[in-house]
PAVEX-443486 format. One record per residue (C-alpha): residue in three letters; x, y, z; residue number from 1; chain. Coordinates in pm, 1 decimal. Each point is the difference from the previous one (the first is absolute). Layout:
N
<rovex: Ala, c1: X, c2: Y, c3: Z, zakol: NUM, timar: A>
...
end
This chain:
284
<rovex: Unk, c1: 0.0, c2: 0.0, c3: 0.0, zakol: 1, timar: A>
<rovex: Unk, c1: 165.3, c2: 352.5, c3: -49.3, zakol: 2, timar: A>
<rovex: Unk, c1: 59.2, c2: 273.0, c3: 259.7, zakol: 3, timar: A>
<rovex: Unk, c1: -93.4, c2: 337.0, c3: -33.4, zakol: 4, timar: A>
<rovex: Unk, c1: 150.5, c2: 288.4, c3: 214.9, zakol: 5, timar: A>
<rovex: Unk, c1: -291.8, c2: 325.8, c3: -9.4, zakol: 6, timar: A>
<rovex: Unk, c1: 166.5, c2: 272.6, c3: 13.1, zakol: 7, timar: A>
<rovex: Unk, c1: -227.0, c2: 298.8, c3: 184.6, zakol: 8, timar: A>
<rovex: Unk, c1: -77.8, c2: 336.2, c3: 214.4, zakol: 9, timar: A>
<rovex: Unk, c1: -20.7, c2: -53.2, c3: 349.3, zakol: 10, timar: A>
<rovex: Unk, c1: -381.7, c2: 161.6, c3: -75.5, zakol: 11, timar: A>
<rovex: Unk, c1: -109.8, c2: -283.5, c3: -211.9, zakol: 12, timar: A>
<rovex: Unk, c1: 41.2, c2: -274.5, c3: 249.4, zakol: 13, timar: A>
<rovex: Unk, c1: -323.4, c2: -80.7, c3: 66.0, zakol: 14, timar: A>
<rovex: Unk, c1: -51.0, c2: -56.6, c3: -371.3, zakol: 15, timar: A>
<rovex: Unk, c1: 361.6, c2: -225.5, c3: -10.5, zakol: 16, timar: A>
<rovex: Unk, c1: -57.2, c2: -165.3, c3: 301.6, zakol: 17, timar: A>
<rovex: Unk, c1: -314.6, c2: -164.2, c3: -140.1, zakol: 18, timar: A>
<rovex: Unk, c1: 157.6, c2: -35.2, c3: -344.7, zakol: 19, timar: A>
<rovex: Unk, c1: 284.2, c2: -193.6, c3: 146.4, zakol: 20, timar: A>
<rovex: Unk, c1: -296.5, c2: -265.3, c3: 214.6, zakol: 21, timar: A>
<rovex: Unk, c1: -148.5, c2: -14.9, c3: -346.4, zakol: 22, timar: A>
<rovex: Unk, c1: 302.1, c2: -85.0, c3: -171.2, zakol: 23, timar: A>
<rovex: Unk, c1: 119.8, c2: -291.3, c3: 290.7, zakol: 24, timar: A>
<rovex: Unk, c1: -328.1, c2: -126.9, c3: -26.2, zakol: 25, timar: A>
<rovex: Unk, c1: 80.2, c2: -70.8, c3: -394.5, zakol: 26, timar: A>
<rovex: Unk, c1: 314.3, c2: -177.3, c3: 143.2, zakol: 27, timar: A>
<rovex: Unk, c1: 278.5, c2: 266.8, c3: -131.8, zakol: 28, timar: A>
<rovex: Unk, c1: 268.9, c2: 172.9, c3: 220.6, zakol: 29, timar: A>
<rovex: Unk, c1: -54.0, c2: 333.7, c3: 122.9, zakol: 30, timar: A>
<rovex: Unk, c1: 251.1, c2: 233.0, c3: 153.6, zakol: 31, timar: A>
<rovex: Unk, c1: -110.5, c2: 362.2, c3: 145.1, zakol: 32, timar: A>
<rovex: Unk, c1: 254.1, c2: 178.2, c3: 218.5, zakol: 33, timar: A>
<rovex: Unk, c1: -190.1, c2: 43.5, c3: 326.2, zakol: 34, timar: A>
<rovex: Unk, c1: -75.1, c2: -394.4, c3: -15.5, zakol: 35, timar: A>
<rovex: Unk, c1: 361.7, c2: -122.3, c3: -57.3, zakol: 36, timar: A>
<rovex: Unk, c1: 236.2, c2: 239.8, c3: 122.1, zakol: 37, timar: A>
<rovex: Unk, c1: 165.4, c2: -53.7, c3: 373.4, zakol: 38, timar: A>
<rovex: Unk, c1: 125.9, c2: 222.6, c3: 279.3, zakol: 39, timar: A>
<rovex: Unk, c1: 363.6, c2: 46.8, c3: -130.1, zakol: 40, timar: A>
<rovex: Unk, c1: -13.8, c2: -88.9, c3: -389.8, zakol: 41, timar: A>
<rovex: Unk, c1: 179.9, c2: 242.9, c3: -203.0, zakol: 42, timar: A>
<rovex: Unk, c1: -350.9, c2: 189.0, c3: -173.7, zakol: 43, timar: A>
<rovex: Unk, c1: 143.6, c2: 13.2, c3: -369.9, zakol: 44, timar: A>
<rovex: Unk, c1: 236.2, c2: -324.0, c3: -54.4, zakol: 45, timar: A>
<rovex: Unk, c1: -347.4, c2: -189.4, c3: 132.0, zakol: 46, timar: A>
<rovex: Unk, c1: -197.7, c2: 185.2, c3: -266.8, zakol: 47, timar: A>
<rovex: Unk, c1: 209.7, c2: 27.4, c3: -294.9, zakol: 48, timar: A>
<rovex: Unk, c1: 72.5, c2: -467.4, c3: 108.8, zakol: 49, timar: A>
<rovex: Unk, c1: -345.2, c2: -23.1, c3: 13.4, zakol: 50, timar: A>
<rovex: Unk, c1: -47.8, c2: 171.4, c3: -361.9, zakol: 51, timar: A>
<rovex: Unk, c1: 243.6, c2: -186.1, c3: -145.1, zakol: 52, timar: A>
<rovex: Unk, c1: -145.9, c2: -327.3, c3: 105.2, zakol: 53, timar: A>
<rovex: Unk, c1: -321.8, c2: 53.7, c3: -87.2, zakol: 54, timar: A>
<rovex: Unk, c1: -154.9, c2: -111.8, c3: -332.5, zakol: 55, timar: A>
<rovex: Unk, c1: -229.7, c2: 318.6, c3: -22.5, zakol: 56, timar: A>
<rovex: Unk, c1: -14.5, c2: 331.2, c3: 196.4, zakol: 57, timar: A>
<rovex: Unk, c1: -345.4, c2: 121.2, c3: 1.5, zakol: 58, timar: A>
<rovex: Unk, c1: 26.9, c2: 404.9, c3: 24.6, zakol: 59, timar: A>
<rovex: Unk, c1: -363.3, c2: 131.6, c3: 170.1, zakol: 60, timar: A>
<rovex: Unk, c1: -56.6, c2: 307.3, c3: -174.6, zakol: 61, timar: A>
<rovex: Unk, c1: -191.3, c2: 268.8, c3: 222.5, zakol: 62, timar: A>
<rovex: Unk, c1: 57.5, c2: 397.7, c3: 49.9, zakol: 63, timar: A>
<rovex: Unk, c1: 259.8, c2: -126.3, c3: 312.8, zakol: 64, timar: A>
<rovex: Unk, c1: 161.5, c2: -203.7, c3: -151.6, zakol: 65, timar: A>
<rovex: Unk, c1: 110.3, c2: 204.4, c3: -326.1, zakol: 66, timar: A>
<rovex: Unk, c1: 123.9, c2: 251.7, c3: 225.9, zakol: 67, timar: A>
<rovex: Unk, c1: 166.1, c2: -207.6, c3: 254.5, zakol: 68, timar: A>
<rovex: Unk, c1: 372.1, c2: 21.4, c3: -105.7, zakol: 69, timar: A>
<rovex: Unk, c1: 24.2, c2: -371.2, c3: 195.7, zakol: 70, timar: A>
<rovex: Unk, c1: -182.3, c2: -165.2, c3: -245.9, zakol: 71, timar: A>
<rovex: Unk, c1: 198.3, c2: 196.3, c3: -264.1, zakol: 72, timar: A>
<rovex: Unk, c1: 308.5, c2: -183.7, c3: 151.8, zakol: 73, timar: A>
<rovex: Unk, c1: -184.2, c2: -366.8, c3: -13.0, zakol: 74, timar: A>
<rovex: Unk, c1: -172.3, c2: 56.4, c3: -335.1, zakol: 75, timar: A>
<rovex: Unk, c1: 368.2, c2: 122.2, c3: -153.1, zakol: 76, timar: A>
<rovex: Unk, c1: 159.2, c2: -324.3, c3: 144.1, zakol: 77, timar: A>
<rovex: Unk, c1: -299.5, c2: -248.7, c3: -174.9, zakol: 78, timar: A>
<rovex: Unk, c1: 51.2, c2: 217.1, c3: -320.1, zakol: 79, timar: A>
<rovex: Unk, c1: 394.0, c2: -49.4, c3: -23.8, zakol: 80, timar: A>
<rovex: Unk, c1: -53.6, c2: -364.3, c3: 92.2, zakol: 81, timar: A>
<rovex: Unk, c1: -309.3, c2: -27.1, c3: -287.7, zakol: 82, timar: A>
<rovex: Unk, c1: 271.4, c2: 163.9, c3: -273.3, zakol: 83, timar: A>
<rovex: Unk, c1: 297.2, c2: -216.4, c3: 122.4, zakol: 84, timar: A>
<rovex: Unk, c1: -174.7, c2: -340.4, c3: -17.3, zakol: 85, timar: A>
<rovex: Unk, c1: -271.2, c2: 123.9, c3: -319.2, zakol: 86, timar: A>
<rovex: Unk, c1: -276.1, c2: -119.5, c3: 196.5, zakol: 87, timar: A>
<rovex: Unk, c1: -333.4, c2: 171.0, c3: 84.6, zakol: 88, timar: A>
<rovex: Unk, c1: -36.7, c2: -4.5, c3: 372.1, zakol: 89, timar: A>
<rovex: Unk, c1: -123.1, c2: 326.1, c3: 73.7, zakol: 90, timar: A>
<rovex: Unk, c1: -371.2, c2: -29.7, c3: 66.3, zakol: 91, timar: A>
<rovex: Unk, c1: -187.7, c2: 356.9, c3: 18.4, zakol: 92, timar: A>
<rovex: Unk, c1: -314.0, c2: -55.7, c3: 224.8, zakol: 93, timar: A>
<rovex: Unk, c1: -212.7, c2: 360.7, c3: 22.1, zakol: 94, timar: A>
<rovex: Unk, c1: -184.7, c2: 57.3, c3: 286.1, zakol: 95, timar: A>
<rovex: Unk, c1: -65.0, c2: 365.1, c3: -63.8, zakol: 96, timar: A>
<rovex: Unk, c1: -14.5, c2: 191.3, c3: -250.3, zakol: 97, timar: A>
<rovex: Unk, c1: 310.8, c2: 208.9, c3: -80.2, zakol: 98, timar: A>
<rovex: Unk, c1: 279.9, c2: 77.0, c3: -155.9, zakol: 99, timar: A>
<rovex: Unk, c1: 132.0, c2: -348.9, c3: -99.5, zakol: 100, timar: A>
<rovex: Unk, c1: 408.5, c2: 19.4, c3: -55.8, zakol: 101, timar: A>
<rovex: Unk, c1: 104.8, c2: 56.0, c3: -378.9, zakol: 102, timar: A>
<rovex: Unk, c1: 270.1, c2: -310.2, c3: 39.4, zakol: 103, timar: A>
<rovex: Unk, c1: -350.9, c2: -180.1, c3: 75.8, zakol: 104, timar: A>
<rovex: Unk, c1: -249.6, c2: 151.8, c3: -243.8, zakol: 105, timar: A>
<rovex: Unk, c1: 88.9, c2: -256.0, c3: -293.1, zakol: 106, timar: A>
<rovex: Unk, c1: -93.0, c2: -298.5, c3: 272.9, zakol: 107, timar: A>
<rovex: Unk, c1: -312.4, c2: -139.1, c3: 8.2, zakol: 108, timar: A>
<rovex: Unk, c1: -154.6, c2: 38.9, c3: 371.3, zakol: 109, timar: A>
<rovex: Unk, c1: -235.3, c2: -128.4, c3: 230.1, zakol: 110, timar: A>
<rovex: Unk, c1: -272.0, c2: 171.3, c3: 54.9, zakol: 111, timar: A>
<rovex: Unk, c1: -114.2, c2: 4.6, c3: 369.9, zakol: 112, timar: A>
<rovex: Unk, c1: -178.8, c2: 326.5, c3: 20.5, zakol: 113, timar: A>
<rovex: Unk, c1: -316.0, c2: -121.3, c3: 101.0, zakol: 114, timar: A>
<rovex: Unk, c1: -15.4, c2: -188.0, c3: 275.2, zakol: 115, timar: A>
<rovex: Unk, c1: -349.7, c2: -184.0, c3: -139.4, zakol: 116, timar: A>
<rovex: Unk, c1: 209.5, c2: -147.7, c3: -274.0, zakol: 117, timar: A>
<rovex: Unk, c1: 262.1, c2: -143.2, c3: 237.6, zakol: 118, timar: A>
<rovex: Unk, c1: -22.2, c2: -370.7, c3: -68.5, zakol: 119, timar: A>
<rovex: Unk, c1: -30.6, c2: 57.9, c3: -372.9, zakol: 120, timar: A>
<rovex: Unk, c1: 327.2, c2: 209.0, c3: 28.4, zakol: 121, timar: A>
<rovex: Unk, c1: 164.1, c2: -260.4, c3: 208.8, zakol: 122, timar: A>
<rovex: Unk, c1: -35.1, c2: -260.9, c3: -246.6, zakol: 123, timar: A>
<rovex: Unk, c1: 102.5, c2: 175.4, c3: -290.4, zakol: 124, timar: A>
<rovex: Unk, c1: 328.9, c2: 31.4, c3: 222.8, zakol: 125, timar: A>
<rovex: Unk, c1: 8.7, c2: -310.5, c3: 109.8, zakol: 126, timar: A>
<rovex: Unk, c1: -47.4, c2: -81.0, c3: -435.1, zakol: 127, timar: A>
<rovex: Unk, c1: 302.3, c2: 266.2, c3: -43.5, zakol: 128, timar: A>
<rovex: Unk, c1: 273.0, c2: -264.5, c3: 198.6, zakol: 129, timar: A>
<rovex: Unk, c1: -123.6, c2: -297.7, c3: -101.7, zakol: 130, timar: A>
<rovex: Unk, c1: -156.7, c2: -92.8, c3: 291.5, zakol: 131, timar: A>
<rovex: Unk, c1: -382.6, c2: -162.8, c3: -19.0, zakol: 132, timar: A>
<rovex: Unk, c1: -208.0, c2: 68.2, c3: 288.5, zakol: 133, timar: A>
<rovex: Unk, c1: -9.7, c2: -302.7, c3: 232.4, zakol: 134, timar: A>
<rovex: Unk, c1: -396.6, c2: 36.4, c3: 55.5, zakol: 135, timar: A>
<rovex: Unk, c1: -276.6, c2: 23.4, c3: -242.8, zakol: 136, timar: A>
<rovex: Unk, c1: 71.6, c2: 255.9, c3: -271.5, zakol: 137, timar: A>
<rovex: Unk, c1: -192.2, c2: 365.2, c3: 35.0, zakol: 138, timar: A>
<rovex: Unk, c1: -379.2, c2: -52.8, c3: -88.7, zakol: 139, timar: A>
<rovex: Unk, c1: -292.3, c2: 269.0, c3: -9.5, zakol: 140, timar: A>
<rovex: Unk, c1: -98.7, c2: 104.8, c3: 306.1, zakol: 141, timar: A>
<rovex: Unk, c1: -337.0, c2: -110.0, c3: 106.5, zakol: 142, timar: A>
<rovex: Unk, c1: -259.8, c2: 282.8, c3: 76.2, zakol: 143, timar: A>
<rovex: Unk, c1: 62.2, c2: 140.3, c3: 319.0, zakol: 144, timar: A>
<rovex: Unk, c1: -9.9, c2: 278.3, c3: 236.4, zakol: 145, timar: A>
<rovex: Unk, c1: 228.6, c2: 281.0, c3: -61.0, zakol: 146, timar: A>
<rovex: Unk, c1: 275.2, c2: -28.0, c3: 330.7, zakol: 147, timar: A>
<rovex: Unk, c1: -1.9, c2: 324.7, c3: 91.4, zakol: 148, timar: A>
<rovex: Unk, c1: 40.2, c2: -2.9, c3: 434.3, zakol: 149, timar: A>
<rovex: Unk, c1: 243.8, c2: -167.2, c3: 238.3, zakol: 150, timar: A>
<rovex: Unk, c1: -89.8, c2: -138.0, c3: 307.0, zakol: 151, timar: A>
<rovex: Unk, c1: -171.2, c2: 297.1, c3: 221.4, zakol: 152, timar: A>
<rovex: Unk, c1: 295.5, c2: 61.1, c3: 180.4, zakol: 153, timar: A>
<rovex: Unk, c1: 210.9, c2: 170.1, c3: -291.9, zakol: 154, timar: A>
<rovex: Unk, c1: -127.0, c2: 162.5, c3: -290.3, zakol: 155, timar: A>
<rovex: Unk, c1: -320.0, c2: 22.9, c3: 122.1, zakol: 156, timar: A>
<rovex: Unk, c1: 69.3, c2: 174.2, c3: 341.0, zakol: 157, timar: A>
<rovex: Unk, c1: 319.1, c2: 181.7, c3: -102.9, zakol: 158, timar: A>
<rovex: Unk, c1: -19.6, c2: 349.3, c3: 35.3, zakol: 159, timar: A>
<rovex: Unk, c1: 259.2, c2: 208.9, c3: -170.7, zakol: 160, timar: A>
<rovex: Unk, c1: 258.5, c2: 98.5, c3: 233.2, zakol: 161, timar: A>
<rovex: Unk, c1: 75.1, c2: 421.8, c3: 27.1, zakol: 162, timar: A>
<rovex: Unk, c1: 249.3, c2: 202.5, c3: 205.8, zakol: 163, timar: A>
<rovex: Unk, c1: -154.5, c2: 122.5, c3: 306.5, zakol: 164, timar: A>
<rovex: Unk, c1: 283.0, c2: 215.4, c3: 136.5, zakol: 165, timar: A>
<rovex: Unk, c1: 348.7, c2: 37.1, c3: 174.7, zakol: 166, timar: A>
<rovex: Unk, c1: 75.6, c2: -146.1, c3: 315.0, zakol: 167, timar: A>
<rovex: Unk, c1: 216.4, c2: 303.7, c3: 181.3, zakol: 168, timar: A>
<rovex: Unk, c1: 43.3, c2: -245.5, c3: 306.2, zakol: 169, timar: A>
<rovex: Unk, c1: 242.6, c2: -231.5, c3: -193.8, zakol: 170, timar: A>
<rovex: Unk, c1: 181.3, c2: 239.7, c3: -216.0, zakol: 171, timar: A>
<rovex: Unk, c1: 381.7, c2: -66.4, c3: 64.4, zakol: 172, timar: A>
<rovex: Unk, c1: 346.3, c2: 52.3, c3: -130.7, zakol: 173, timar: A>
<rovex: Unk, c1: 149.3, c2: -299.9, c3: -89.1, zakol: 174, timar: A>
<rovex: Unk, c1: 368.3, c2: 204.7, c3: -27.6, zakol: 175, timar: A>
<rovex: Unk, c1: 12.3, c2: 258.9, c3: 214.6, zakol: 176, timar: A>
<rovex: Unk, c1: 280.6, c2: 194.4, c3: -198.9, zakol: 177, timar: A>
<rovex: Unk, c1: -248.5, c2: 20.0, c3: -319.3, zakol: 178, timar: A>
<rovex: Unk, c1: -276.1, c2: 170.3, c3: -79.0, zakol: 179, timar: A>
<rovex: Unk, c1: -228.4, c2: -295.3, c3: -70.5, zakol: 180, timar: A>
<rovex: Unk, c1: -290.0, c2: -134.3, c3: 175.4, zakol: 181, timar: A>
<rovex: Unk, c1: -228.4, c2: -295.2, c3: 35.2, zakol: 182, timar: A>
<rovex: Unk, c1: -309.8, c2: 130.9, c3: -106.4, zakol: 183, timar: A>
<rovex: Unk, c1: -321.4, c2: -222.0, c3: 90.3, zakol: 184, timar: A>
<rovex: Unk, c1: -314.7, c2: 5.0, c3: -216.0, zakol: 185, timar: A>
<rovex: Unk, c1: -233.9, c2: -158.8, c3: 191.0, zakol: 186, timar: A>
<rovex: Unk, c1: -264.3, c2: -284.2, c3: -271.0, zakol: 187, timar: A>
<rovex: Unk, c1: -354.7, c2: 17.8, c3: 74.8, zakol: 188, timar: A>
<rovex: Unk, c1: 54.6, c2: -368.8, c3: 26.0, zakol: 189, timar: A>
<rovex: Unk, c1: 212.7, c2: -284.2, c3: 42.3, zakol: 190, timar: A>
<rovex: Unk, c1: 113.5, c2: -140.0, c3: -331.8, zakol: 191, timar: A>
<rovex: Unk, c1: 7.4, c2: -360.0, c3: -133.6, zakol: 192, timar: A>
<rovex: Unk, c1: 364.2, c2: -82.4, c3: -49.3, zakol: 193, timar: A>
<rovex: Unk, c1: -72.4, c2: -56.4, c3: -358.7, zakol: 194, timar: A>
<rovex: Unk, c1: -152.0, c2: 349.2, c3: -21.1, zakol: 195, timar: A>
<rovex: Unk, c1: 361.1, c2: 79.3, c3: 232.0, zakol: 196, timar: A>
<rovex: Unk, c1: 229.5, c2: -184.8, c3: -297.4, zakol: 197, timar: A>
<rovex: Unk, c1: -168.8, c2: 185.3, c3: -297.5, zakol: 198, timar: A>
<rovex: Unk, c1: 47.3, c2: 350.8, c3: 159.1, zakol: 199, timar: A>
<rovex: Unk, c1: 399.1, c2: -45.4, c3: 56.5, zakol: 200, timar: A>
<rovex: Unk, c1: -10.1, c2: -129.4, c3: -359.1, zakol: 201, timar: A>
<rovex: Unk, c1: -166.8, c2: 330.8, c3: -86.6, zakol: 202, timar: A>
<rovex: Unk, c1: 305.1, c2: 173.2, c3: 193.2, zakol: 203, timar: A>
<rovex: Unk, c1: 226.0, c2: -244.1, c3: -130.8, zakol: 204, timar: A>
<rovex: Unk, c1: 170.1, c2: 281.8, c3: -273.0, zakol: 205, timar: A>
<rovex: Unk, c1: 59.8, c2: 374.6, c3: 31.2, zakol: 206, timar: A>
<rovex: Unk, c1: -247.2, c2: 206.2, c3: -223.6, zakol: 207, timar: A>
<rovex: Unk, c1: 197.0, c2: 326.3, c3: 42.7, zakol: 208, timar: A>
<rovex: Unk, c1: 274.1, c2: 169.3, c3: 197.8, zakol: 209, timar: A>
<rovex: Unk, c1: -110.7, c2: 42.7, c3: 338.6, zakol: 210, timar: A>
<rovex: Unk, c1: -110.0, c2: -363.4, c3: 72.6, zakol: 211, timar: A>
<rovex: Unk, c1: 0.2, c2: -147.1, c3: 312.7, zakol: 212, timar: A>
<rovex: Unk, c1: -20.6, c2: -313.4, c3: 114.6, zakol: 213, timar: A>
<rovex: Unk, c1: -353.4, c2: -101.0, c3: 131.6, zakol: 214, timar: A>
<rovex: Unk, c1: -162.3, c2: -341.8, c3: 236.8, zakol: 215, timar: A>
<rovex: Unk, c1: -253.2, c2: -128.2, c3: 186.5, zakol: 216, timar: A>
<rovex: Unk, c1: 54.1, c2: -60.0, c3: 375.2, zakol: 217, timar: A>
<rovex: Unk, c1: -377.5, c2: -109.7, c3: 99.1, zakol: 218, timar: A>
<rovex: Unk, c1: -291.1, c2: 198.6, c3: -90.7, zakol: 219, timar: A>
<rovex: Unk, c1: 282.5, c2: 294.3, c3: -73.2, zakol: 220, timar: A>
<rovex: Unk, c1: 172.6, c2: 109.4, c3: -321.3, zakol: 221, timar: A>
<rovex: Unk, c1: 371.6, c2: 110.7, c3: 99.9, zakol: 222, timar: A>
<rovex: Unk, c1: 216.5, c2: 230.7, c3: -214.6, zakol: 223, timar: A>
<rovex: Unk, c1: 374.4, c2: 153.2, c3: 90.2, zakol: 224, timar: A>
<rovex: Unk, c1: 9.7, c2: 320.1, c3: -111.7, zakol: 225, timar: A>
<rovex: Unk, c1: 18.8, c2: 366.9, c3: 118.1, zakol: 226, timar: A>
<rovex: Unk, c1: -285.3, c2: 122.2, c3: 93.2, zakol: 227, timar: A>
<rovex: Unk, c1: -34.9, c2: 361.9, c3: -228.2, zakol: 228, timar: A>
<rovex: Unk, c1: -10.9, c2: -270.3, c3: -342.5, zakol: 229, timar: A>
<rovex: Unk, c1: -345.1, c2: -139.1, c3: 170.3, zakol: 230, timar: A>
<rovex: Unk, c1: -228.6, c2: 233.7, c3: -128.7, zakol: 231, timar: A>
<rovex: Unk, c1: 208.9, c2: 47.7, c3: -331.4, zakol: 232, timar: A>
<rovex: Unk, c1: 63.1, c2: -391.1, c3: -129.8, zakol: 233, timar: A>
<rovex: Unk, c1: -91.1, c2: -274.1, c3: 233.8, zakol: 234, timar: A>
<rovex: Unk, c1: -336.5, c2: 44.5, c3: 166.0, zakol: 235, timar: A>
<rovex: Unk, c1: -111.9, c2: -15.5, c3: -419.4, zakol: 236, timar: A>
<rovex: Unk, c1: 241.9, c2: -287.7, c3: -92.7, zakol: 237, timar: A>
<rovex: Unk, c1: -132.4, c2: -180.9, c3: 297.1, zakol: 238, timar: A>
<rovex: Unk, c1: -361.0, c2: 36.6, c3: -43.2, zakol: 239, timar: A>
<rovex: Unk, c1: 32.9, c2: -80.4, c3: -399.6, zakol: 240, timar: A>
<rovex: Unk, c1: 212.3, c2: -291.2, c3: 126.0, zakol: 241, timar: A>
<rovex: Unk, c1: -303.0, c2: -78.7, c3: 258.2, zakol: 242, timar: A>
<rovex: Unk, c1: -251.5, c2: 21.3, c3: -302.6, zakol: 243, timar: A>
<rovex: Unk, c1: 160.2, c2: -213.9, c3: -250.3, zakol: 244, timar: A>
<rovex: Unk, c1: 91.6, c2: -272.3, c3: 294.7, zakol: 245, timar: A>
<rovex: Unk, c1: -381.4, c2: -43.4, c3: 33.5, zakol: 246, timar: A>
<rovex: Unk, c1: -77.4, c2: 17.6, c3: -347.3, zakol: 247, timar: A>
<rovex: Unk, c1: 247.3, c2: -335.8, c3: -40.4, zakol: 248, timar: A>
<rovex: Unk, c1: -99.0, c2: -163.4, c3: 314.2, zakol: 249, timar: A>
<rovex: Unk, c1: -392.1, c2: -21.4, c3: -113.4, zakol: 250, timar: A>
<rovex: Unk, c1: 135.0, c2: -101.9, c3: -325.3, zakol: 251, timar: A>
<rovex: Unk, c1: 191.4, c2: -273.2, c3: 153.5, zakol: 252, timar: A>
<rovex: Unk, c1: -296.2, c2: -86.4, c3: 213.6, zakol: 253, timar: A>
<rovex: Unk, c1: -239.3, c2: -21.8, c3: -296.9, zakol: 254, timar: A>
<rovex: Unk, c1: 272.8, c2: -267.6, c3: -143.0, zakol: 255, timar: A>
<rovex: Unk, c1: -55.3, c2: -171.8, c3: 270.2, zakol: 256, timar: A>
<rovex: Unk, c1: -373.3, c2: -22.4, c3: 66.1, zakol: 257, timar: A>
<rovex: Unk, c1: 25.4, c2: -92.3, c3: -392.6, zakol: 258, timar: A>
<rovex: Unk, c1: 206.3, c2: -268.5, c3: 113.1, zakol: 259, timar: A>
<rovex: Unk, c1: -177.0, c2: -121.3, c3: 271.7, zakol: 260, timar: A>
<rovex: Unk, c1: -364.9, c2: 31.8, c3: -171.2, zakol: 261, timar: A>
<rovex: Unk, c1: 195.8, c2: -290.0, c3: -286.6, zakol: 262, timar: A>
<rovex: Unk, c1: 158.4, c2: -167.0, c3: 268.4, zakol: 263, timar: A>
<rovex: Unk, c1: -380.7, c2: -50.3, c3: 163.7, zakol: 264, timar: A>
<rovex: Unk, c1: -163.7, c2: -55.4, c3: -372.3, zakol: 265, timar: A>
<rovex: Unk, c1: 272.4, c2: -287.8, c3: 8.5, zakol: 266, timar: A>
<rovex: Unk, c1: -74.6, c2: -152.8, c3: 350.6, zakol: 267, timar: A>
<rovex: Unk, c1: -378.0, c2: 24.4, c3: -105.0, zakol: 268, timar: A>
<rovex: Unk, c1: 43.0, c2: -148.7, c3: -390.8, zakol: 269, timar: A>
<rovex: Unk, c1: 208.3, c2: -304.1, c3: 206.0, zakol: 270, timar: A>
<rovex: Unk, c1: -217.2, c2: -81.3, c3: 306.0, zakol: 271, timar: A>
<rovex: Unk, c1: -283.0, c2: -18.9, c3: -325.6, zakol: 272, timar: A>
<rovex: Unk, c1: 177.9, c2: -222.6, c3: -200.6, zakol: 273, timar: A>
<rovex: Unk, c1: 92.9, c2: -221.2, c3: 309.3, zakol: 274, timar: A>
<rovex: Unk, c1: -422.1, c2: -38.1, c3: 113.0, zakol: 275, timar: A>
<rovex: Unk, c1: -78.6, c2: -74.6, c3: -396.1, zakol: 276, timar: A>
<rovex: Unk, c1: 303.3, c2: -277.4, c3: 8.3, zakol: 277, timar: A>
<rovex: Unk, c1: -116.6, c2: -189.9, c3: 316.1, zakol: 278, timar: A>
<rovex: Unk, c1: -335.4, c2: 106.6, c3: -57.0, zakol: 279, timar: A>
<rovex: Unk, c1: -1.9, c2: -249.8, c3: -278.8, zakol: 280, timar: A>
<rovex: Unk, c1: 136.3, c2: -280.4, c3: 187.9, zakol: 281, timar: A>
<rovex: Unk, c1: -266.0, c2: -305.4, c3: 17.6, zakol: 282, timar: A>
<rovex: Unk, c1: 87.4, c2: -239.5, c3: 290.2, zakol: 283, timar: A>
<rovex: Unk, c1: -297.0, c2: -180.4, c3: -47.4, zakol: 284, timar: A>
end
């Protein structure tokens, strides 16, 4: 079976993360950084082994990952490697639309833009490196519900989270000899940690020249700077950053109620099948 190494932004792991289950599933390798690197590996000579043993490096093209200059590095190393040994293995899989790289343009990709057409997509992948899907092949889907709500507990209930104000009581100098502070902006509530991981992706890279560098400690929003560039950069930057962090949370909760709505179609379809199968049984 061949091995694929996906090459990604740190933003799109939700989307990789269930790529790669998909792709085990089908029986073929997978390597993603955060699941194979260890305390102590040296970051690049991991990467750049791991890209030269794979048979394809699948590049997940998304408005992140275009602009991450990481990916740059990983995508440069497949490229080199798909010149050297006149082989395609460079596998453009669009997520998003965007800009898609020109070294890529002449490729054919995979289209996984809409998450509705994910198991059509996957196939066609699966198709692309000569792998078959060990199940049933993709069939028309039945009529059914539209999936459209979680269980009540996320999408459902979640309420976007704002910025309710500064917290004067735990403003502190972390260095005493410079002029910056730890300025708290208190959350009207506190966040999922998947909510938590997709607004330090959004602070992830510097959008101009007076970034600073930005976390959550609880239901608080943290950022080290001095306090006259409040006003004039951050308190915007942060609440943008606030807005588009709960624009991609509900979208990744909407994946998943999609995912759990098939998931129960599934159980449902099985437990049917099962009672018509016994149900036919004579023991007489």
């Amino acid at each position: 079976m061949p091995s694929i190494f996906l090459c990604h932004s740190w933003n799109d792991k939700f989307f990789v993360r269930k790529l790669a289950e998909k792709l085990e599933e089908a029986g073929i390798k997978v390597w993603i950084d955060e699941a194979e690197l260890k305390v102590g590996d040296s970051l690049m000579h991991k990467i750049s082994e791991a890209v030269v043993q794979a048979d394809y490096v699948a590049v997940i093209l998304s408005h992140s990952s275009v602009s991450s200059s990481w990916v740059q590095k990983e995508l440069g190393l497949a490229m080199i490697k798909e010149v050297e040994g006149r082989k395609v293995t460079v596998l453009p899989i669009l997520i998003e639309k965007c800009e898609i790289p020109k070294f890529l343009k002449d490729k054919v990709h995979a289209d996984f833009t809409d998450p509705q057409n994910f198991e059509v997509s996957f196939s066609k992948l699966l198709h692309d490196v000569g792998v078959s899907k060990p199940t049933v092949t993709v069939k028309p889907k039945p009529p059914s519900p539209k999936p459209t709500l979680p269980s009540p507990a996320k999408l459902e209930y979640f309420v976007d989270i704002t910025i309710t104000g500064t917290d004067e009581t735990k403003l502190y100098k972390p260095d005493p000899k410079k002029a910056l502070y730890n300025v708290y902006f208190a959350l009207s509530t506190l966040p999922p940690q998947e909510w938590v991981q997709i607004f330090e992706a959004e602070r992830r890279f510097p959008r101009h020249s007076m970034w600073r560098h930005a976390w959550i400690e609880g239901d608080y929003i943290v950022i080290n700077c001095c306090l006259d560039e409040i006003k004039k950069y951050h308190l915007t930057d942060i609440k943008q950053d606030v807005a588009n962090t709960n624009q991609r949370y509900r979208e990744y909760l909407q994946q998943q109620a999609i995912e759990e709505q098939r998931e129960r179609f599934r159980e449902e379809k099985e437990k049917r099948e099962i009672e018509d199968a016994l149900g036919e049984l004579d023991f007489g």
